[in-house]
C-alpha positions as CSV (number, residue, x, y, z in Angstrom):
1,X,102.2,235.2,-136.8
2,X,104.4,232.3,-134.6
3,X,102.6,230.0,-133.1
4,X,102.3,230.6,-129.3
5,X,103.4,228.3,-127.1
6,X,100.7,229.6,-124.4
7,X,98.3,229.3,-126.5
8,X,99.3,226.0,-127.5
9,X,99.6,224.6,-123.5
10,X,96.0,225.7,-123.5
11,X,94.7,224.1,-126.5
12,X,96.7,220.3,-125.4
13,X,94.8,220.7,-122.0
14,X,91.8,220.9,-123.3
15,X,92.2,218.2,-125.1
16,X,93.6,215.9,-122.5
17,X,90.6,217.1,-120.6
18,X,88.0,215.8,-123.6
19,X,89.9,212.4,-123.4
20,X,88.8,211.7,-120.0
21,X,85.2,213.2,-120.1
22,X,83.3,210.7,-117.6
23,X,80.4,210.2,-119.7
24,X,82.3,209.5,-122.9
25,X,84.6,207.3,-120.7
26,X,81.3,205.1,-118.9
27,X,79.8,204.7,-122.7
28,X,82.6,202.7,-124.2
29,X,83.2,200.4,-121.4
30,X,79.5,199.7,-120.5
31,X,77.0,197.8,-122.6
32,X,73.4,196.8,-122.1
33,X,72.4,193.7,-124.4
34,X,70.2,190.3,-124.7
35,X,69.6,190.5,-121.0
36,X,73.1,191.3,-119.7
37,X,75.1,193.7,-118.8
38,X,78.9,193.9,-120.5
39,X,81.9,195.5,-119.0
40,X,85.6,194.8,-119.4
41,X,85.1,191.8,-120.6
42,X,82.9,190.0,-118.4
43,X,79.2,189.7,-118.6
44,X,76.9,190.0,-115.9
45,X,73.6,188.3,-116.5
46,X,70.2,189.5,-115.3
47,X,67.1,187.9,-114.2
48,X,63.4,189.6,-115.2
49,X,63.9,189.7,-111.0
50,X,66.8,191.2,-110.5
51,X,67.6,194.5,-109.2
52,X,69.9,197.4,-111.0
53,X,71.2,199.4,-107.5
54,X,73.2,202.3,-108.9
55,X,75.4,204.5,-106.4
56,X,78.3,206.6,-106.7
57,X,80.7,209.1,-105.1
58,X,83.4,211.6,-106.6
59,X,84.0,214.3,-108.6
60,X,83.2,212.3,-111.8
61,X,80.1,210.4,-110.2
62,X,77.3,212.4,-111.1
63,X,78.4,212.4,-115.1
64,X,79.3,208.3,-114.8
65,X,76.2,208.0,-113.1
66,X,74.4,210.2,-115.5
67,X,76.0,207.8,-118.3
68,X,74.8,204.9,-116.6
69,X,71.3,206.1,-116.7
70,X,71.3,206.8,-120.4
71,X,72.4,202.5,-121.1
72,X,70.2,201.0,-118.6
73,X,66.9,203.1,-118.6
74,X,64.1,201.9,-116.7
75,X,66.1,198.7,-115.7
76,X,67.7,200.8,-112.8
77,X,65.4,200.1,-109.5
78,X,67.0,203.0,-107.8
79,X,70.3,204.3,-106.2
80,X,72.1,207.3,-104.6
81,X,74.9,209.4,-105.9
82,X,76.8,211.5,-104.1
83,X,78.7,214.4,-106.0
84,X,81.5,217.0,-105.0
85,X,79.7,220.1,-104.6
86,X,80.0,221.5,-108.2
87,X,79.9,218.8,-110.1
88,X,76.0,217.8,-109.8
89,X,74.2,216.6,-113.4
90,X,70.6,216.3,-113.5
91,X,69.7,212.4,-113.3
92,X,66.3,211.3,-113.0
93,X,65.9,207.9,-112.1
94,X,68.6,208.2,-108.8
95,X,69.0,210.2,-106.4
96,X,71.7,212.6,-105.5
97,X,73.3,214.7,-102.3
98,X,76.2,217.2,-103.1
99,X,78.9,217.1,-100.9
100,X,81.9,218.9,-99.8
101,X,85.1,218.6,-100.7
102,X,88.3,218.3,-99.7
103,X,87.2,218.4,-96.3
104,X,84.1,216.4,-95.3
105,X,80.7,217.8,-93.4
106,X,77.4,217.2,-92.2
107,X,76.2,216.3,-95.8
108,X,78.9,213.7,-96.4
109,X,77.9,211.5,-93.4
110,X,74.1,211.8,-94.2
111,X,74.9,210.7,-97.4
112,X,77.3,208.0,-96.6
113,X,74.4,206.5,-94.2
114,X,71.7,206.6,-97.4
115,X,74.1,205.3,-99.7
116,X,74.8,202.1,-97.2
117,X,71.3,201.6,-97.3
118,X,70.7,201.9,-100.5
119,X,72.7,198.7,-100.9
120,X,71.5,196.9,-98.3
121,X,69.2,193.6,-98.5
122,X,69.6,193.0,-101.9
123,X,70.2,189.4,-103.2
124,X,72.5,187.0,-105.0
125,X,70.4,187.9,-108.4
126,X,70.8,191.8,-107.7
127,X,73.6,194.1,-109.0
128,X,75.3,197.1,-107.6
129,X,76.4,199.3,-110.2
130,X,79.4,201.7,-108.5
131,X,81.0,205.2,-110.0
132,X,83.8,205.7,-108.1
133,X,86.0,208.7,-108.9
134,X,88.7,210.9,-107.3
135,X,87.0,213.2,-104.4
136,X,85.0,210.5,-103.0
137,X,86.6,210.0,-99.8
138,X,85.3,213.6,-98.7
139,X,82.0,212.6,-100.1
140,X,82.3,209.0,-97.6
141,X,82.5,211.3,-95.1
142,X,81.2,208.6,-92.1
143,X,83.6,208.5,-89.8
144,X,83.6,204.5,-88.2
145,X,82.7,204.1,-84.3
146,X,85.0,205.7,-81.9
147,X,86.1,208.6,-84.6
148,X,84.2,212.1,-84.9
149,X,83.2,213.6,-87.5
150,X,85.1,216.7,-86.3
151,X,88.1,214.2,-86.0
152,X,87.8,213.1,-89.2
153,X,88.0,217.0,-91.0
154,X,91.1,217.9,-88.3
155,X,92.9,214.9,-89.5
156,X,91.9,215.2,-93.2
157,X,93.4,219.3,-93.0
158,X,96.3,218.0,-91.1
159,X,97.5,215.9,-93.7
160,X,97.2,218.2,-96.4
161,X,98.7,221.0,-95.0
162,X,101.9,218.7,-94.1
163,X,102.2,217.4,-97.5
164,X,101.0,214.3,-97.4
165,X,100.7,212.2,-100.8
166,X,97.2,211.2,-102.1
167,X,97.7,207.9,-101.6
168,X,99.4,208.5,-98.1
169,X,95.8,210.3,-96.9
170,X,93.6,207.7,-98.3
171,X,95.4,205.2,-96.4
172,X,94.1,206.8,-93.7
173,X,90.9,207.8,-94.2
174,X,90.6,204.0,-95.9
175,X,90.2,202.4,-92.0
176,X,88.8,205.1,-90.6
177,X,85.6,205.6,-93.0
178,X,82.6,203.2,-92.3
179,X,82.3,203.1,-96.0
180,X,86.1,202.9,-97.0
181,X,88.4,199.6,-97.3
182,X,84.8,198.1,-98.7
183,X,82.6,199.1,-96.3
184,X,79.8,199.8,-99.4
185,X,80.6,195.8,-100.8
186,X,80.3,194.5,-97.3
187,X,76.9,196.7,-97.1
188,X,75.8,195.3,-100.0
189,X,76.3,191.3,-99.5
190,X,75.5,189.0,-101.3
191,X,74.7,191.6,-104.1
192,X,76.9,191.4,-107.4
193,X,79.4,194.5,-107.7
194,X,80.7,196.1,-110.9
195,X,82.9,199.1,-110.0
196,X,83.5,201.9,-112.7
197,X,86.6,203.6,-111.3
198,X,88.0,206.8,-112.9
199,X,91.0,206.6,-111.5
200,X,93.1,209.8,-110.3
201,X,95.6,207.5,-108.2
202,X,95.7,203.6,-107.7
203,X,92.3,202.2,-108.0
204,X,92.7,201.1,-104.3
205,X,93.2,204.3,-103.0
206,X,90.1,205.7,-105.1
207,X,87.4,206.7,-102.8
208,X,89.4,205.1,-100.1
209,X,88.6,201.9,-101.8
210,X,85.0,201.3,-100.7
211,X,84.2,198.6,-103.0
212,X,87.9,196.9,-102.3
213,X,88.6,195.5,-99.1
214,X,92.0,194.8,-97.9
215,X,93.9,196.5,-100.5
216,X,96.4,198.5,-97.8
217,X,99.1,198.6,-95.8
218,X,99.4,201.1,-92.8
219,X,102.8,200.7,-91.4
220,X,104.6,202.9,-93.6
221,X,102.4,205.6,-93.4
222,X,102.0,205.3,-89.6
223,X,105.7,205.9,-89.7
224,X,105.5,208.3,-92.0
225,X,103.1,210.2,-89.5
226,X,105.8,210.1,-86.6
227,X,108.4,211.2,-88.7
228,X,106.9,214.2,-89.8
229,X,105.7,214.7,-86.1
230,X,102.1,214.8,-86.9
231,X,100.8,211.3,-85.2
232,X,100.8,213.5,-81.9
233,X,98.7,216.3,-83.4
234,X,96.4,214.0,-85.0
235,X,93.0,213.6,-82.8
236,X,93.1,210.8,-80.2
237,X,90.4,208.9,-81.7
238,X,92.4,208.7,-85.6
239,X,95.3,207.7,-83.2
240,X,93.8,205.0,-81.6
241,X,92.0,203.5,-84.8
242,X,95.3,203.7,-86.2
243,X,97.4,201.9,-83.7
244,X,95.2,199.1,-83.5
245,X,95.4,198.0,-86.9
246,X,99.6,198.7,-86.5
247,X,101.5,195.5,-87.7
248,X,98.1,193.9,-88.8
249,X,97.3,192.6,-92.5
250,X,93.8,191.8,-92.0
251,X,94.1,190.4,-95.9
252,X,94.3,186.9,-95.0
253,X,91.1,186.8,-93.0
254,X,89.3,188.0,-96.0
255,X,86.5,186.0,-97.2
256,X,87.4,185.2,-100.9
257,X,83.6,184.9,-101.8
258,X,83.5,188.5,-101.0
259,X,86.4,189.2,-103.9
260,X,84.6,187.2,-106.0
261,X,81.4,188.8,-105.9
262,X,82.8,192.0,-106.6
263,X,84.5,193.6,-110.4
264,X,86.4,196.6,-110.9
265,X,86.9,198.3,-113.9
266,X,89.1,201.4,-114.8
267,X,87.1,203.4,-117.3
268,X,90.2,206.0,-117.2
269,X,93.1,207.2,-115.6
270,X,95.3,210.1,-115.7
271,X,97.4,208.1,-118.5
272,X,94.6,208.4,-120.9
273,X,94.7,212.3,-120.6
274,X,98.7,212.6,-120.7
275,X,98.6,210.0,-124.2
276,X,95.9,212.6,-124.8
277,X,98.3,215.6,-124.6
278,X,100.9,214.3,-125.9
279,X,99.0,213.1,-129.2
280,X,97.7,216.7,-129.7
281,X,101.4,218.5,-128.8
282,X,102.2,216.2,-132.0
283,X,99.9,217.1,-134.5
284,X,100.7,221.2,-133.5
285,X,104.3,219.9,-134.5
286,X,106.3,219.3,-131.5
287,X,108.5,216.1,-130.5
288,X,107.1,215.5,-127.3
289,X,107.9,213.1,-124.9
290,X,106.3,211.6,-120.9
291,X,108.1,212.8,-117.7
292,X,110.2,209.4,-116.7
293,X,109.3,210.3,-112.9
294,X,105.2,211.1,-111.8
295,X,104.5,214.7,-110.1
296,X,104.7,213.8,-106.7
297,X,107.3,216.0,-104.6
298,X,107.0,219.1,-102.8
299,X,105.4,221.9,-105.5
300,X,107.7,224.0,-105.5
301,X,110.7,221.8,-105.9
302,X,108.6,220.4,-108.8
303,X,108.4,223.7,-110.9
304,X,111.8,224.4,-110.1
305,X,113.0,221.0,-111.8
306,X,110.6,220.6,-114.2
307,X,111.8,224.6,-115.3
308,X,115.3,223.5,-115.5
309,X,114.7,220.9,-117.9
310,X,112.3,222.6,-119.8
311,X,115.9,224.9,-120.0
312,X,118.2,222.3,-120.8
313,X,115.8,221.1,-123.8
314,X,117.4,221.8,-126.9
315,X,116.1,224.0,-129.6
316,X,112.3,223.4,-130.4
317,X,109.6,222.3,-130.7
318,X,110.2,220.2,-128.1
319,X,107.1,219.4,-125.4
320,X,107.0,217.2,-122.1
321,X,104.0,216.3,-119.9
322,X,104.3,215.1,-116.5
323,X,101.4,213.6,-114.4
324,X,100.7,213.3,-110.6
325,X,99.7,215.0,-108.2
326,X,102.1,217.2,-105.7
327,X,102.1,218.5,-102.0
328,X,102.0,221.3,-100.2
329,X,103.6,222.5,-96.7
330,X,101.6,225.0,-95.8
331,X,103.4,228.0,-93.9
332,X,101.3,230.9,-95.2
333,X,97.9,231.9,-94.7
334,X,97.3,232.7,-98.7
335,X,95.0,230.9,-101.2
336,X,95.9,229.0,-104.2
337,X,96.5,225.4,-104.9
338,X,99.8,223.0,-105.6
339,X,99.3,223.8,-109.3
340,X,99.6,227.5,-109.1
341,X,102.7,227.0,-106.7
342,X,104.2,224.8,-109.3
343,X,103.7,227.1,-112.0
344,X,104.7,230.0,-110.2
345,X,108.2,228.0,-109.1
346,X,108.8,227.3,-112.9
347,X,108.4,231.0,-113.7
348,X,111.2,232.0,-111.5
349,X,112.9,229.5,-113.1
350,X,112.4,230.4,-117.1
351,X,112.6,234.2,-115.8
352,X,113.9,235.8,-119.3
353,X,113.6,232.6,-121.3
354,X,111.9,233.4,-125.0
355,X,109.6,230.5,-127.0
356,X,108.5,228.5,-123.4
357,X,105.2,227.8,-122.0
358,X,104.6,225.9,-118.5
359,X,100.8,225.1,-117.6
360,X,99.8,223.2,-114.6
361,X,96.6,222.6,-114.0
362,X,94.1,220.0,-112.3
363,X,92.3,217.4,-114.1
364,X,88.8,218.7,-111.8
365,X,89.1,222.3,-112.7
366,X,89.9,223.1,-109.0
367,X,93.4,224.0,-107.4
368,X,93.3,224.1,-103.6
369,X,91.1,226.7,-102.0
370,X,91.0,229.1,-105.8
371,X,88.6,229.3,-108.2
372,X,91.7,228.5,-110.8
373,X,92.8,225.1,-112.4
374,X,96.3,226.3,-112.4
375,X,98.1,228.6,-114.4
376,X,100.4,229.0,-117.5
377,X,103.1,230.7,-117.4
378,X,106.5,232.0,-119.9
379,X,110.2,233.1,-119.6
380,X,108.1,236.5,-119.1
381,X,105.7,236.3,-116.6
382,X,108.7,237.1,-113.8
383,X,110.9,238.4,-116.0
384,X,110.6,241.9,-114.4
385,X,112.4,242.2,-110.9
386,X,108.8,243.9,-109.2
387,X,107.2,240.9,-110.7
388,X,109.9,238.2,-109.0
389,X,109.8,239.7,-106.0
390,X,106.1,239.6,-106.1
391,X,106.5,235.8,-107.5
392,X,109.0,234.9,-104.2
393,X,106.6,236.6,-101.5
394,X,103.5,234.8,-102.9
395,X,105.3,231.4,-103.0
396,X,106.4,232.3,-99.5
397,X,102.7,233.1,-98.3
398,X,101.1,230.4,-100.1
399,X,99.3,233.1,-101.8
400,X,100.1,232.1,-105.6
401,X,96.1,232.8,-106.2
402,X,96.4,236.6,-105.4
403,X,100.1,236.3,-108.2
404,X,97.6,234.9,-110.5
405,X,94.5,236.8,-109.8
406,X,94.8,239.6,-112.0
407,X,97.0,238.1,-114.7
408,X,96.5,236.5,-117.8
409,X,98.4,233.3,-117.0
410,X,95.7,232.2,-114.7
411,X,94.0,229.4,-116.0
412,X,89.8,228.6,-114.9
413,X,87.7,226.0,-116.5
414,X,85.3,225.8,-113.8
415,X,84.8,222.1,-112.3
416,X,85.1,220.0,-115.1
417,X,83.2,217.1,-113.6
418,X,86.3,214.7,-113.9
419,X,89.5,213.9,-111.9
420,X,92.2,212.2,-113.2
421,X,95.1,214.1,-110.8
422,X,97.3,217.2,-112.1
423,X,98.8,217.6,-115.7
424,X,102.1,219.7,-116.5
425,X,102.6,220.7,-120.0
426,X,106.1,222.5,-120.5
427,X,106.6,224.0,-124.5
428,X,109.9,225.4,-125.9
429,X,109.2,226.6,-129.7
């Protein structure tokens, strides 16, 4: 029997997902040794006195943290993580509060308010171990004085349903979070900080940067709200937070001590998964190659182009992987995720096409408000006109889950307990 190229896009996600499992990730780049702590490349020594505070927020912090554990033993003194709903690992020497996700709650700012005590009135001599992963913004839900939480989840669904980059909504959650633009390192003074970040956009946008101060500008995306006529609609208090800080880079009153006192290091990234994929597309025998441009436009012009040059490839096996993360405008009232509108563009796209395969998925196991990861599609899955037509009214509801639902392209891991942003994997045998 033929290899099958579905098959196949199943197997090299999997194994993109393995590359970036948190635990595995937290085990090589932390070591615990002759009274020190070792991390990318810099040793952090430890007094018989000194304090081990671990915390954490994210999709990935409960298995980091959980990782963490397993190295330092009883040397922890304590610590608070504070999971995406789903995600939770059993740890027993820290505490943990699930949390919601993409939209924060009630349980996010309890948490938030633990975890900044947690870290507070520690000294020089004590260290603050932090798991930082994607999803931890919702989990830092603590809105900063002046802002609501109500205010905070309007603004939060605003942006997402006016496809808003990643980066673009951290921004402003950053300055509006009593925990973001290092809210948890200023919390912690004059405690040591070294940051594990499993990074599913730039490490200063991950977990709207609460262990980095000063690592934003808002100007751009203030403009970017006016353009897209949503600074009006956002809530009065967002608005006002946000104009004050308008033409401000509060980056030269920094205190450097505060820099200094405080390490990140990536553990992983979404590059570690696509080398990952693209390593596994190779030994099945295919010449496969990076996406020169990251997934970050509209989904459905993403599938569309990323299904026309799967097309233009030339005879197979040929493979490309893109990586990023897409938006949404969201018209419909349907369920579904940017992943399952990508794929579903790119099957309208390879309608009739024989030998190709087109998964996208997310990293965490969890595409918009489905149970799915994504889906995988072929030159098949819309080759029929009931099934196009089906395709185009789903894509036009925002309602790619109920395409998917029944059919054997979706795809559901479950929360995989990491988040390293989306992956596309597009196969012509």
């Amino acid at each position: 029997m033929p290899p099958d190229p579905g098959s196949d896009a199943r197997a090299v996600f999997q194994a993109a997902l393995q590359a970036v499992e948190p635990g595995r990730l937290v085990r090589e780049a932390l070591a615990f040794e002759g009274g020190g702590i070792f991390c990318g490349g810099r040793r952090f020594p430890l007094a018989s006195s000194s304090r081990i505070v671990v915390v954490g927020a994210g999709k990935a912090a409960a298995s980091m943290a959980s990782a963490v554990e397993g190295i330092l033993g009883g040397r922890i003194s304590g610590g608070l993580i504070l999971p995406v709903e789903g995600t939770e690992k059993p740890l027993t020497r820290l505490d943990s509060l699930s949390c919601a996700h993409p939209v924060p709650d009630a349980r996010s700012a309890q948490g938030t308010r633990s975890l900044l005590a947690a870290v507070s009135g520690l000294s020089p001599d004590d260290l603050v171990i932090a798991c930082w992963s994607g999803g931890g913004s919702s989990c830092l839900g603590l809105p900063v004085e002046g802002i609501s939480p109500e205010d905070l989840a309007v603004a939060t669904r605003l942006l997402l349903a006016n496809h808003f980059q990643i980066h673009q909504l951290n921004q402003v959650r950053r300055v509006c979070l009593q925990a973001g633009d290092g809210g948890v390192a200023r919390a912690a003074a004059p405690a040591r900080i070294l940051a594990l970040v499993l990074c599913d956009a730039e490490m200063a946008d991950v977990a709207s940067g609460p262990t980095m101060p000063g690592a934003f500008g808002l100007d751009g995306v203030i403009a970017g709200l006016r353009n897209w006529r949503v600074w009006e609609k956002l809530p009065e208090g967002i608005r006002v937070r946000l104009a004050a800080l308008e033409g401000k880079d509060h980056r030269k009153s920094l205190d450097p001590a505060a820099r200094q006192r405080v390490y990140h290091v990536s553990v992983g990234d979404g590059l570690a998964a696509a080398e990952a994929a693209l390593h596994e597309l190779r030994q099945r025998g295919y010449a496969a190659t990076l996406a020169d441009q990251p997934l970050q436009w509209e989904a459905r012009m993403a599938g569309v182009a990323l299904g026309r040059q799967l097309k233009a490839m030339g005879k197979g096996p040929q493979a490309l992987v893109a990586l990023g993360e897409t938006t949404v405008a969201v018209k419909g009232s349907g369920r579904g995720g940017r992943n399952q509108e990508l794929a579903l563009a790119a099957a309208l796209e390879l309608a009739g096409e024989e030998g190709v395969a087109f998964l996208a998925a997310g990293t965490d196991g969890v595409d918009g408000s489905s149970d799915a990861a994504g889906a995988v599609v072929t030159g098949q899955t819309c080759a029929r006109k009931p099934d196009a037509d089906a395709a185009k009214g789903a894509l036009e509801a925002n309602d790619s889950h109920a395409f998917f639902l029944e059919r054997p392209e979706r795809l559901v891991t479950g929360p995989t307990g990491t988040n390293v942003a989306d992956l596309v994997v597009a196969i012509r045998r």
